[in-house]
C-alpha positions in Angstrom: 0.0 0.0 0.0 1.3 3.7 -0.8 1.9 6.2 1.4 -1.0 8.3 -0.1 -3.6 5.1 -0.4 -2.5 4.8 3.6 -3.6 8.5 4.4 -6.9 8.3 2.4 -7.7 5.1 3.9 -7.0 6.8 7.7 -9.8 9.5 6.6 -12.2 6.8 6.4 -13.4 5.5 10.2 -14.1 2.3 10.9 -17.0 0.9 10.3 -19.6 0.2 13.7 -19.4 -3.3 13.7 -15.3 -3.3 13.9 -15.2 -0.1 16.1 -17.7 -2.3 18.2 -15.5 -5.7 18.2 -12.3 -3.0 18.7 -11.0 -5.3 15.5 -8.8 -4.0 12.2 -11.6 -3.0 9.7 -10.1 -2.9 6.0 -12.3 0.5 5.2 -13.5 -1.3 2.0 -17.2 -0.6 1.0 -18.4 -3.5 2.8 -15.4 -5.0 4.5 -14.1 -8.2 5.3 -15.4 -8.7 9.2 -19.2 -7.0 7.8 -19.2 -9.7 5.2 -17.9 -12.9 7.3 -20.6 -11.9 10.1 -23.3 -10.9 7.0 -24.3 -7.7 8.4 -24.7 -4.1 6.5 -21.4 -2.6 6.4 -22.6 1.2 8.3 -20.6 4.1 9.4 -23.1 6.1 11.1 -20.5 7.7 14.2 -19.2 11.7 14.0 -16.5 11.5 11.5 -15.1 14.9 12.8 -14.8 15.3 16.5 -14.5 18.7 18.3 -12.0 21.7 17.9 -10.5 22.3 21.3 -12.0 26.2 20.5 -15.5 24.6 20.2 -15.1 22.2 23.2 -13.8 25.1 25.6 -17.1 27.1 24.2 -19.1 24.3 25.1 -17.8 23.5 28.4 -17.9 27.7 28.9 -21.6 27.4 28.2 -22.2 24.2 30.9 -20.5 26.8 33.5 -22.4 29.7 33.0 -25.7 27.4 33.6 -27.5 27.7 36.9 -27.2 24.1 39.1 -30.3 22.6 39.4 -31.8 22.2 43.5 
């Protein structure tokens, strides 16, 4: 595999049933565990996670809030 192919492939995540097992997906279409355990090959999780700006907004915002009694 080529360094480029090896970068693309890491901008794909895992698919849920390998990110559920914690197993080596191969970020094919369907891939090889999805087909073995015949189940639809998804990838339904956040591809992007936060920016530390946006998750210091958020947890800003939580602060500010007024605690519950």
């Amino acid at each position: 595999m080529s360094a480029s192919t090896r970068r693309e492939s890491a901008n794909i995540p895992a698919c849920d049933l390998c990110y559920e097992r914690k197993v080596k997906c191969d970020r094919e279409e369907t891939c090889e565990n999805c087909k073995l355990a015949q189940v639809e090959c998804r990838r339904t999780r956040p591809q992007r996670s936060l920016s530390v700006a946006e998750r210091l907004s958020k947890l800003e915002n939580k602060a500010t809030q007024p605690i519950p009694e």
